[in-house]
C-alpha positions in Angstrom: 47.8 -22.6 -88.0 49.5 -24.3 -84.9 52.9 -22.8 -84.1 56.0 -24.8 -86.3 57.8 -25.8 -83.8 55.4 -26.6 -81.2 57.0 -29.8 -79.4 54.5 -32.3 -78.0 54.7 -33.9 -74.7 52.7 -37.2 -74.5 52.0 -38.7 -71.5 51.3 -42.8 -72.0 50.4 -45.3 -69.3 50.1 -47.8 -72.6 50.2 -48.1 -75.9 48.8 -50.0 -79.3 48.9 -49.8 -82.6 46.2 -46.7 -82.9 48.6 -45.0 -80.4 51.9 -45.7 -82.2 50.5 -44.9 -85.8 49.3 -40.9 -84.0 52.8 -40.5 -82.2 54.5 -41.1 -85.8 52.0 -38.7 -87.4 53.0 -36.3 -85.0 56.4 -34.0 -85.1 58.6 -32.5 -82.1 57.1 -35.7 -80.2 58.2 -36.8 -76.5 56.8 -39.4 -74.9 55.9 -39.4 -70.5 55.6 -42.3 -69.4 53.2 -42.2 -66.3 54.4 -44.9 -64.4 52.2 -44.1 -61.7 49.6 -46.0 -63.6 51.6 -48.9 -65.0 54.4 -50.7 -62.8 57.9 -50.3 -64.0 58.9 -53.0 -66.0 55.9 -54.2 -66.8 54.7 -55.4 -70.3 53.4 -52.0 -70.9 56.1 -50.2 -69.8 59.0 -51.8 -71.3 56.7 -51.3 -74.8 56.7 -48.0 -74.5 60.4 -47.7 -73.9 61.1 -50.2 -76.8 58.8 -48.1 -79.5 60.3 -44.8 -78.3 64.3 -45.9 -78.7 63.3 -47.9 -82.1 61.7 -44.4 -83.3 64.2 -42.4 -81.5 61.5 -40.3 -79.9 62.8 -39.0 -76.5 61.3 -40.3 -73.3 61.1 -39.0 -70.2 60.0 -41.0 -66.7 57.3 -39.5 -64.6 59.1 -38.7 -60.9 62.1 -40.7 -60.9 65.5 -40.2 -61.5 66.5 -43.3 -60.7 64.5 -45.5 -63.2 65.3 -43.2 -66.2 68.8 -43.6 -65.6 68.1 -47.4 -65.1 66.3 -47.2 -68.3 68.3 -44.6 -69.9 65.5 -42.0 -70.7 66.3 -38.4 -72.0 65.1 -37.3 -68.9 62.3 -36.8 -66.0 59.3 -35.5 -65.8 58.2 -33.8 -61.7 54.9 -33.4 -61.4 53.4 -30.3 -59.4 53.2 -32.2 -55.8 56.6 -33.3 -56.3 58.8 -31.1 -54.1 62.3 -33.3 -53.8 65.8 -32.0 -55.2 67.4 -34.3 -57.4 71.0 -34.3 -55.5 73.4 -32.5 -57.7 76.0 -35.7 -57.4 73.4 -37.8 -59.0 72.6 -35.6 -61.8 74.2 -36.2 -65.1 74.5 -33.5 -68.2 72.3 -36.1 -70.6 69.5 -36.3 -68.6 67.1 -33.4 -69.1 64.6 -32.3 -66.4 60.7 -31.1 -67.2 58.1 -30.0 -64.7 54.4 -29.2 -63.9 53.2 -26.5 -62.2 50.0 -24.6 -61.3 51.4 -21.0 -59.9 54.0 -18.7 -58.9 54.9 -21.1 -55.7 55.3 -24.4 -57.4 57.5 -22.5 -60.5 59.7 -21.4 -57.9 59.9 -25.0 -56.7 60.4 -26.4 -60.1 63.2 -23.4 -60.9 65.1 -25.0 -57.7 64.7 -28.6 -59.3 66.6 -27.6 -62.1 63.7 -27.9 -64.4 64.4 -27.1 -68.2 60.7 -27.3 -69.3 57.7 -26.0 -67.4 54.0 -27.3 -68.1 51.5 -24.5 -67.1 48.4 -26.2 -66.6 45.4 -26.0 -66.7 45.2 -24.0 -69.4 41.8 -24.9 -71.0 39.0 -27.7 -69.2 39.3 -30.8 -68.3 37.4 -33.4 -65.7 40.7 -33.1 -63.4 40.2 -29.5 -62.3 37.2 -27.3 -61.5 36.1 -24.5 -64.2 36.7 -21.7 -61.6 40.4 -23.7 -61.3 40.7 -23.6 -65.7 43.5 -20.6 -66.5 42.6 -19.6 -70.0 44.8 -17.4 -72.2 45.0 -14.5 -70.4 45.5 -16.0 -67.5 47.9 -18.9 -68.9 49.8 -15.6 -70.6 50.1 -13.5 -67.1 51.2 -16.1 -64.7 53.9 -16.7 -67.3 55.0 -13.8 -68.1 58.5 -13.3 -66.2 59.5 -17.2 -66.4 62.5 -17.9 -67.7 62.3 -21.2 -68.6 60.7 -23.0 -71.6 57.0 -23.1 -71.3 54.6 -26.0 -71.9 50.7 -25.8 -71.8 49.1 -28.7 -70.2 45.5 -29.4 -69.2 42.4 -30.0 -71.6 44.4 -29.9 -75.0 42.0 -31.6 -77.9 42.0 -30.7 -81.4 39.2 -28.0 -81.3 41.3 -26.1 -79.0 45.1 -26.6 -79.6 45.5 -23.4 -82.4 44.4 -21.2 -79.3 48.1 -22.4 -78.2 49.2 -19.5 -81.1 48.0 -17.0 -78.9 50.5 -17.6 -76.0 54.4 -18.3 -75.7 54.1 -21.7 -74.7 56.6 -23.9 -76.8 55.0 -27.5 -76.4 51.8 -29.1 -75.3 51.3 -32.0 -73.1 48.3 -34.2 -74.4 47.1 -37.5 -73.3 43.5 -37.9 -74.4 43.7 -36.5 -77.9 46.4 -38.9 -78.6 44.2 -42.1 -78.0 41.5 -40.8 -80.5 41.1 -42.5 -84.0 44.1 -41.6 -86.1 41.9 -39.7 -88.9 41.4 -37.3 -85.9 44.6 -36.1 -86.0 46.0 -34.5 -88.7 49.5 -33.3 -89.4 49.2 -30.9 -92.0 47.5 -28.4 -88.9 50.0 -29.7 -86.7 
């Protein structure tokens, strides 16, 4: 049984009708929009925004501030590499801040950034990483074990392996391959 409140962090660079009918299926659901693979304001990316604010699921925009204020996101998402500060002037209450990182360094990084939400990653395999690179549980428990912050596994998440998410305190996932699998594939009654 996958934890109750587990909250899922999608990351899209588009979206179709399979996509939308598995983000509805799906509870706790916030959507990334990796707008490192689709320019802003394309066709693609303004669909995203539109199904998210019709379905009021939050959004968040990957690595800058400034175009989810433009597009009035619920927040931004830094990724690992990412080492700017977000001037405090420019940041508003409303706007929520999530991060990625890898180690003890680049939390640190992410706990100056003002992150709310860390994604741990990688937690199981994936063809991003190395194996000798892939945390595990233990692993994924240990380097996480002082962090004050709300914890997110990322990396390698499919359905054979997300109820091993039980077994940590992580609060969310990130997935972005298992949601562009056939909707039959997901089910909600174990999610």
């Amino acid at each position: 049984m996958v934890k109750e409140k587990l909250k899922f962090y999608v990351f899209l660079d588009d979206i179709n009708i399979s996509i939308k009918n598995n983000l509805l299926r799906l509870k706790n659901v916030n959507i990334i929009i990796d707008n490192d693979q689709i320019e802003i304001a394309s066709y693609q990316f303004t669909e995203i925004i539109k199904f998210a604010k019709k379905n009021k699921i939050p959004f968040f925009v990957k690595n800058d501030y400034r175009v989810a204020v433009k597009y009035q996101s619920n927040g931004v998402f830094l990724t690992s590499d990412n080492k700017s500060l977000i001037k405090p002037i420019l940041l508003k209450k409303e706007i929520k801040i999530l991060g990625s990182a890898h180690n003890q360094i680049e939390y640190h990084r992410k706990n100056q950034q003002s992150c709310e939400t860390i994604m741990l990653s990688p937690i199981f395999y994936n063809n991003k990483y190395s194996t000798n690179k892939i945390l595990g549980i233990i692993k994924f428990n240990l380097l996480n074990l002082n962090w004050k912050r709300e914890i997110c596994a990322l990396g390698g998440i499919k359905i054979k392996n997300i109820k091993m998410i039980d077994m940590t305190k992580a609060e969310g996932v990130a997935i972005q391959s298992m949601i562009k699998e056939k909707p039959t594939c997901i089910n909600t009654s174990g999610l």
